[in-house]
C-alpha positions in Angstrom: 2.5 44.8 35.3 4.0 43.4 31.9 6.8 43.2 29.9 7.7 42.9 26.4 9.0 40.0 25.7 10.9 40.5 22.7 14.0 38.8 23.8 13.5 35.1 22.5 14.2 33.2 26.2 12.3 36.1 28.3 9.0 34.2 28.0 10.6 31.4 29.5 12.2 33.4 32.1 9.3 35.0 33.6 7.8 31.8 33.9 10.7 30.8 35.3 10.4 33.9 37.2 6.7 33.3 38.7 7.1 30.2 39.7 10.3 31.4 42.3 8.9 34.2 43.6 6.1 33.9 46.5 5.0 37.3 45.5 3.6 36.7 42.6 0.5 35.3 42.5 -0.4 35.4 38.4 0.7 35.7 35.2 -0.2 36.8 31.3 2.4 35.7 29.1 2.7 36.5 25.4 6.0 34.9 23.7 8.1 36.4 20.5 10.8 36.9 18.6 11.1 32.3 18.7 13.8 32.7 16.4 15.7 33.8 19.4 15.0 31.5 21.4 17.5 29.5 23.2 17.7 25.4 22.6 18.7 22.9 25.7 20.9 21.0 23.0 22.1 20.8 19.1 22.4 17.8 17.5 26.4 19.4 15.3 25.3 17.8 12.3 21.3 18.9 12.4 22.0 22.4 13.5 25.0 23.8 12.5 25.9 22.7 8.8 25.0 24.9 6.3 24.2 28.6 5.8 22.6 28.6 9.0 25.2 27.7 11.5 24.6 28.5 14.6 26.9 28.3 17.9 26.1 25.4 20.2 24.4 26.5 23.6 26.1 25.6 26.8 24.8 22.8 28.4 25.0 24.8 31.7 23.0 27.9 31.1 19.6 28.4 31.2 17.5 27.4 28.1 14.1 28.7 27.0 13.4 25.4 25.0 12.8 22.3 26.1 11.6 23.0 29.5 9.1 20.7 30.3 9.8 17.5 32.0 8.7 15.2 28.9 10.5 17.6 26.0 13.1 17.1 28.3 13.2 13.1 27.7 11.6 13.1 24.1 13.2 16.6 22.6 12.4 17.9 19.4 15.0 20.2 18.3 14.4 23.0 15.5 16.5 25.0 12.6 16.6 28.5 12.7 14.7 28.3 9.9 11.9 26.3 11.3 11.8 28.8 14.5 11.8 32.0 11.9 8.4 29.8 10.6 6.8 30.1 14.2 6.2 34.0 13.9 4.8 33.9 10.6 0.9 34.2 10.7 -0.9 32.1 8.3 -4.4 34.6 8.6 -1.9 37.3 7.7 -1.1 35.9 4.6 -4.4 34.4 3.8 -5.7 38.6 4.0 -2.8 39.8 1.8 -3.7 41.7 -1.6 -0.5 40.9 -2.9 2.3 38.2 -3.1 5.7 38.5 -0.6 8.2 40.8 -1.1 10.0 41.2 -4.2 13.5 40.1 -2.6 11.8 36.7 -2.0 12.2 36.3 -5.9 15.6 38.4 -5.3 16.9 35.5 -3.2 15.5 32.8 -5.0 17.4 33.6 -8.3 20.5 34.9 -6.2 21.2 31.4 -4.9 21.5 29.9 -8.4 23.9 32.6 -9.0 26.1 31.9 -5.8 26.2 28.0 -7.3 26.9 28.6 -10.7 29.5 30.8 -9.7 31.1 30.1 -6.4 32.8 27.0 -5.9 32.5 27.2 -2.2 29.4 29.2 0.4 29.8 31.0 3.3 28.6 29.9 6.4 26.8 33.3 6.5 22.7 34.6 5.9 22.0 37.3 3.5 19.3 38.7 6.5 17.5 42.1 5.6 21.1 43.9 4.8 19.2 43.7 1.1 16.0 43.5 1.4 15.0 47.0 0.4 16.8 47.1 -2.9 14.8 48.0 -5.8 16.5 46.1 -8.2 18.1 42.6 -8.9 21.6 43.9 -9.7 21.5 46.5 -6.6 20.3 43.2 -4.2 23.2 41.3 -5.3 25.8 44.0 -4.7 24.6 44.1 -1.1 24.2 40.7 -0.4 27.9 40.1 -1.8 28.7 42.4 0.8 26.8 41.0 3.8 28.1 37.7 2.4 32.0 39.0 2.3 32.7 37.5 -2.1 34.7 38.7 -4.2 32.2 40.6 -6.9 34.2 39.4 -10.1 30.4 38.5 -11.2 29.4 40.9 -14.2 26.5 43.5 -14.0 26.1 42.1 -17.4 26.0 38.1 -16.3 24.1 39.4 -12.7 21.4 41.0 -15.0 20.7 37.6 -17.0 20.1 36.0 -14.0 17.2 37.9 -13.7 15.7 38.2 -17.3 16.3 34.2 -17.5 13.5 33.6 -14.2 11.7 36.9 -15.0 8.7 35.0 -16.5 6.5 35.1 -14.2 6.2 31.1 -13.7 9.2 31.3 -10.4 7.6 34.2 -8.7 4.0 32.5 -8.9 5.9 28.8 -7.7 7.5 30.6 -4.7 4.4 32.3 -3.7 2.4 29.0 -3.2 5.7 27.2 -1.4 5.6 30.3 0.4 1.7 29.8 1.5 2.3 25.8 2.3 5.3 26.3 4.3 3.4 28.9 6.4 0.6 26.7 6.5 3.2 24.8 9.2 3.9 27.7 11.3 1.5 27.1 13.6 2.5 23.7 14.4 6.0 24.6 15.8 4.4 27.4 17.7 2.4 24.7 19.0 4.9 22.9 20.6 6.9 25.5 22.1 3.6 26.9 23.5 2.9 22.6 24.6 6.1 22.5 26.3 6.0 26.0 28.3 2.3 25.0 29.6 3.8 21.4 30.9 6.6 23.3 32.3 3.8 24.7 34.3 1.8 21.8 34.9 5.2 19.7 36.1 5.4 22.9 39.2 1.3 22.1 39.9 0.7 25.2 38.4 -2.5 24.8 35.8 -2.2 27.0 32.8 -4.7 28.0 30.1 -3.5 29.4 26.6 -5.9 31.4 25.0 -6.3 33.6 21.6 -5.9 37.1 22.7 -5.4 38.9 19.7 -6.2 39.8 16.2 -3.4 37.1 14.3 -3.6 39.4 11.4 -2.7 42.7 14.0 -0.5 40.4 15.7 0.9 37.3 14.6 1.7 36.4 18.2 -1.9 36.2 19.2 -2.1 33.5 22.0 -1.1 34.1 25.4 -0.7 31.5 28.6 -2.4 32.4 31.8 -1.4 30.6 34.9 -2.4 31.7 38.5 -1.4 29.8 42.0 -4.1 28.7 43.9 
């Protein structure tokens, strides 16, 4: 039977899972949804400053990452940012017609606004909450509001924002940073596949992770098979 591991620590789980329970004797895992996932520790200053803060994890629950033995000893700790990164699919973006979404550039040009005009940032992520706006002036209207600021900005001074990067030249910049920086999302995948297949090996268990999947279907393509002999 399977599940669907949407839940960023249920991968983790069920391997947790398999290797408690006598009756089962296999298992076909296919992680997601990494920017859920669950970290052993936080370094304050490395995870929690910024616009991404995030609440520490309790050093007493259950973790989905590190779990292996040698992570354990020598971690390597990511940003929410860098875990967002893990479910992109390079051969997804290598097939596109067309660059990102327009509220790529939307965000991009809002965050010189929020410095030029703010003194102080919220803690806080814009998310999707403006994502489908179809203009500049509309995106920044929603994303004060997911933000919580005062609007004392102009429509006027909003709409120059736009029309001052509206050349062209930012889009097409973003759109290669975009590419390299995606180019890397395989890497932390990696890891967190590494370190859930040496879980495995540290219970004698012998795993296998194999491509499953169409990455441009299904960005989370790979799967870990482990069976007790």
């Amino acid at each position: 039977s399977g599940i669907n591991a949407e839940y960023g620590d249920l991968t983790s789980l069920l391997l947790q899972t398999f290797l408690k329970c006598p009756q089962l004797k296999s298992i076909v895992a296919v992680g997601c949804c990494y920017h859920l996932i669950t970290q052993k520790e936080r370094t304050l200053s490395y995870m929690t400053d910024g616009p991404h803060k995030q609440k520490l994890a309790d050093p007493n629950a259950i973790h989905a990452y590190p779990t292996s033995k040698y992570l354990q000893q020598c971690p390597i700790y990511f940003t929410r940012n860098a875990l967002n990164l893990a479910s992109q699919a390079p051969e997804r973006m290598s097939t596109a017609r067309s660059p990102p979404a327009k509220n790529l550039f939307f965000r991009a040009v809002f965050q010189v606004l929020l410095q030029d005009q703010f003194d102080t940032l919220p803690a806080c992520n814009v998310g999707h909450s403006a994502s489908t706006a179809p203009d500049f002036l509309i995106y920044c209207k929603a994303a004060f509001k997911k933000l919580k600021l005062c609007e004392y900005v102009s429509d006027s001074d909003i709409q120059s924002y736009y029309e001052r990067f509206n050349d062209g030249t930012i889009e097409r910049q973003l759109y290669v940073f975009h590419q390299l920086r995606i180019l890397l999302s395989r890497v932390i995948e990696s890891l967190i596949l590494i370190d859930r297949m040496l879980f495995l090996h540290d219970n004698e268990i012998e795993p296998s992770v194999l491509g499953l999947f169409d990455p441009v279907v299904s960005p989370r393509c790979y799967v870990i098979v482990a069976e007790k002999v």
